[in-house]
C-alpha positions in Angstrom: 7.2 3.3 -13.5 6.5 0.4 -15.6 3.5 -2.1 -14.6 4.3 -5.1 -12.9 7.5 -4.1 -11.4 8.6 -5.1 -7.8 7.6 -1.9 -5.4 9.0 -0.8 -2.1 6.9 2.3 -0.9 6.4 3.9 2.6 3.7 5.3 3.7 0.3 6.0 6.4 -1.7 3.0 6.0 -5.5 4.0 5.7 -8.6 2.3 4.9 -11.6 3.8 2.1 -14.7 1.6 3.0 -13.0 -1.6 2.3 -10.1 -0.6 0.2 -6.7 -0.1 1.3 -5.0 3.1 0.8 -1.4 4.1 1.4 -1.1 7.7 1.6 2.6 8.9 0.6 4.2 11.7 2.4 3.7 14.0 -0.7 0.0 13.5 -0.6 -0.2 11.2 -3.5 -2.0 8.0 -2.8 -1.4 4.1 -4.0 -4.9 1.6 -3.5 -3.9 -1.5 -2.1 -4.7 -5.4 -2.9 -3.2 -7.4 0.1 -5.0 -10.8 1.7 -5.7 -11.0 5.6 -6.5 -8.6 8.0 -4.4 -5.5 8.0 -6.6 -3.5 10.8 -3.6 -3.3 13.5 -1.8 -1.3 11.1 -4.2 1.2 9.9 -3.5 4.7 10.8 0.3 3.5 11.3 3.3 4.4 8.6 4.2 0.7 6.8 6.6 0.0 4.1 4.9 -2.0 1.6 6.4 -4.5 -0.9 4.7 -5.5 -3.8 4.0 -5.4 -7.4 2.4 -2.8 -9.5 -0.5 -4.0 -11.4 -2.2 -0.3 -12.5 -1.6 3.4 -12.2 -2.3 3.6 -9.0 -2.3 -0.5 -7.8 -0.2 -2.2 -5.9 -0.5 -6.0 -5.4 1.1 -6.3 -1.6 3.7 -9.1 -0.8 4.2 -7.4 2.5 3.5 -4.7 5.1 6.0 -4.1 7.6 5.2 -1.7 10.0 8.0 1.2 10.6 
């Protein structure tokens, strides 16, 4: 998957101390960058849409919860 490329990923939304986290289904893991408060989702599954901007960073446009 080429860097900065539109993203559309599903996932458990968790938090690391202040980081985001999306933990996939097959264990692997994506760190989040998204502005405002996200703490009604956490612990929920949410399809995120964003742009990847790392190997494991994705800058989030939205998170819809599912």
């Amino acid at each position: 998957m080429a860097r900065y490329r539109p993203v559309i990923l599903e996932g458990l939304l968790m938090q690391e101390g202040r980081q985001l986290i999306l933990q996939m289904a097959d264990g692997g893991q994506w760190r989040l960058l998204a502005l405002g408060r996200q703490e009604h989702l956490l612990g929920r599954h949410v399809r995120i849409e964003g742009v990847r901007e790392g190997h494991d960073i994705v800058a989030v446009d939205r998170i819809v919860p599912r």
